[in-house]
C-alpha positions in Angstrom: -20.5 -2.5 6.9 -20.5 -0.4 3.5 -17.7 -2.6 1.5 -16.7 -6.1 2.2 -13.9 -6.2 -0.2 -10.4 -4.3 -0.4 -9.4 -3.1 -3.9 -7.5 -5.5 -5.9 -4.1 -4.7 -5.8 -3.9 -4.1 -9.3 -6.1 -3.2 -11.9 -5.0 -5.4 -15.0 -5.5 -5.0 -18.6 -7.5 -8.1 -21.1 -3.9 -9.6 -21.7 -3.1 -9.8 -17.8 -0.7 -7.4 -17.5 -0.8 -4.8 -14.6 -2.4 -1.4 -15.5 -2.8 0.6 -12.4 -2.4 0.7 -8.7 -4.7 0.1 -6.0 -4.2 3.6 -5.2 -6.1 4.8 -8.6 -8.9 2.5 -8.0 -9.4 4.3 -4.2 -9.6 7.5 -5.9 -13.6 8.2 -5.6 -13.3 7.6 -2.4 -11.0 10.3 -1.5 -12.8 12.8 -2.9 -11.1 12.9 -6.0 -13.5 11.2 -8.4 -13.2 13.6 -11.4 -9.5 12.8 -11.8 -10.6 9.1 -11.7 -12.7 10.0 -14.3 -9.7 11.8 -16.7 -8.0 8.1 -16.4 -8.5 5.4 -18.9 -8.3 2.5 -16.9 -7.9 0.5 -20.1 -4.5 2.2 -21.0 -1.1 1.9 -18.9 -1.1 4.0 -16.3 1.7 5.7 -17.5 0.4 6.4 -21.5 0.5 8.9 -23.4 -3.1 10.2 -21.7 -2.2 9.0 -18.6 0.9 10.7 -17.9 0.2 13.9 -17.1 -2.7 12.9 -14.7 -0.4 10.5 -12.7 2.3 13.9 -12.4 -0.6 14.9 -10.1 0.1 15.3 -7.1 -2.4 14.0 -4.6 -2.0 14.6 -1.0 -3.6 11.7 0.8 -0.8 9.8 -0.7 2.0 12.2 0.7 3.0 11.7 4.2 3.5 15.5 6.1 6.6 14.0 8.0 8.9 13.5 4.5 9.9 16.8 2.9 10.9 14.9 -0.6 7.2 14.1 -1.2 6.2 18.1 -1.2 5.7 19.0 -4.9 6.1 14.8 -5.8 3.6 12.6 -7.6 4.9 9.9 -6.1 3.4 7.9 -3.0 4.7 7.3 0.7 2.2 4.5 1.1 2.3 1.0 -0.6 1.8 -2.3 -0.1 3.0 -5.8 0.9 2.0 -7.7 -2.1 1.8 -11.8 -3.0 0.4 -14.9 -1.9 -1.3 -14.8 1.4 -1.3 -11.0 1.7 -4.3 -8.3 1.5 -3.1 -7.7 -2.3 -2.9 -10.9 -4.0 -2.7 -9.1 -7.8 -5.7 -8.7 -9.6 -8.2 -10.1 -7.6 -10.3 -8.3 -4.6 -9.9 -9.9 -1.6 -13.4 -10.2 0.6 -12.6 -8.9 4.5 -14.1 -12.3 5.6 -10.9 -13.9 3.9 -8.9 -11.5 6.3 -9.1 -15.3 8.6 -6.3 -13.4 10.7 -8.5 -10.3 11.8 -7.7 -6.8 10.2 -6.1 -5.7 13.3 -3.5 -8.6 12.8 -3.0 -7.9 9.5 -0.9 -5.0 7.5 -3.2 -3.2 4.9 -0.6 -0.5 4.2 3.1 0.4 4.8 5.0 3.6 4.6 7.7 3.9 2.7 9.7 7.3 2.7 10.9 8.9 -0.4 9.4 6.0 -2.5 10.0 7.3 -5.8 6.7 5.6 -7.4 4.0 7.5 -8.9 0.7 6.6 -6.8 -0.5 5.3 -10.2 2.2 2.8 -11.0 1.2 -0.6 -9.7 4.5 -1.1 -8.0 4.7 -1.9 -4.5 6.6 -4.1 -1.7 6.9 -8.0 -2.9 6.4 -10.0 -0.1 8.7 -12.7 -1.3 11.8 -10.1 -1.6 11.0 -7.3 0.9 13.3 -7.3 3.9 11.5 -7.7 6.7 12.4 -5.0 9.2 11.8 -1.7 9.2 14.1 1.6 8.5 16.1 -1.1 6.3 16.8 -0.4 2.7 15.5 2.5 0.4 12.4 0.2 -0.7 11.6 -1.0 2.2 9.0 -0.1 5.0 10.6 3.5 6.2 9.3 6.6 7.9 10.8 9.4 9.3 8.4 9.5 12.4 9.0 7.5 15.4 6.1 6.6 17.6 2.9 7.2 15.3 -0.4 6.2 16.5 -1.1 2.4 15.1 -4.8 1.8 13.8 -6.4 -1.1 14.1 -6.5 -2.0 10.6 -2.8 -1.5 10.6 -1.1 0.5 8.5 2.6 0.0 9.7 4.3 -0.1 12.3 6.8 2.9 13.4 10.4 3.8 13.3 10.3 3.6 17.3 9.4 -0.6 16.4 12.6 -1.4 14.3 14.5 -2.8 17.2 11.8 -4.7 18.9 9.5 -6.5 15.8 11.3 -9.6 14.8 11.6 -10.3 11.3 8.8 -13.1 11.8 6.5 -10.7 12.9 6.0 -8.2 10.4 5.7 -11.8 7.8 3.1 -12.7 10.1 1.6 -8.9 10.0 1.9 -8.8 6.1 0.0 -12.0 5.6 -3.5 -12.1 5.8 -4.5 -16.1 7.1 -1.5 -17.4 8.7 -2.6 -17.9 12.3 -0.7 -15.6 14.2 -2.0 -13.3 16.5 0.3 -10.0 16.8 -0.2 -8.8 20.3 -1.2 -5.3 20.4 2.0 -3.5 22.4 4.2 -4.0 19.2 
């Protein structure tokens, strides 16, 4: 295995406040390094410097399916965030910790027409998120039913919304709780 950790799920400045999103620190490794390199980690992600890099628009962040995100800087993918969930805040989290297996366990959610820039380090609070799908405008949302569902889970699909109890995606945005999701969700 080449990493053992996920990216913390935010990059934080010497005073504890949040800089940047996961999503920046991913940047090297998808193939966009020398933008990661334009970015001083050290500033807000949306400084003066910083600004006009996070108005790029970077396509592994843009899902084809929602026709707002076309010319956008912002993101269709975020995360559940908070205690017990892949992104705890500033610390990375080792896949060993994953104690509920990565296929039980949500890494990353869609969530259509977003409105955040992929640099901001916003994303879905697992203590206030509702917990069904195709609910409200910040919530877990896509516009295409009956997408292929990884392994390491990304999220589950529009097709889904009827069927996954509210207690399941918890269970599927927590990292060690001790459920087992079965795999025909």
């Amino acid at each position: 295995m080449t990493f053992t950790h996920v990216p913390a799920g935010v990059h934080g400045g010497c005073e504890g406040q949040p800089l940047h999103s996961w999503r920046t620190l991913i940047l090297p490794f998808l193939e966009q390094e020398a933008l990661y390199k334009q970015i001083h980690l050290d500033e807000p992600w949306d400084s003066p410097h910083n600004r006009p890099i996070a108005n790029t628009r970077i396509a592994t962040f843009c899902c084809p399916s929602d026709p707002t995100i076309a010319t956008s800087s912002s993101t269709c993918y975020m995360a559940i965030v908070g205690p017990g969930t892949i992104f705890e805040g500033a610390k990375s989290i080792p896949i060993a910790k994953v104690l509920d297996g990565t296929s039980n366990t949500l890494l990353v959610v869609e969530v259509d027409n977003s409105g955040t820039s992929w640099m901001a380090p916003i994303d879905l609070k697992l203590d206030t998120m509702q917990m069904k799908i195709n609910g409200g405008p910040r919530d877990m949302r896509s516009r295409h039913p009956g997408e292929p569902r990884p392994r390491w889970r990304t999220a589950p699909s529009a097709s889904s919304a009827t069927t996954l109890p509210a207690q399941t995606l918890r269970s599927l945005a927590t990292r060690n709780d001790g459920q087992v999701v079965p795999d025909d969700w």
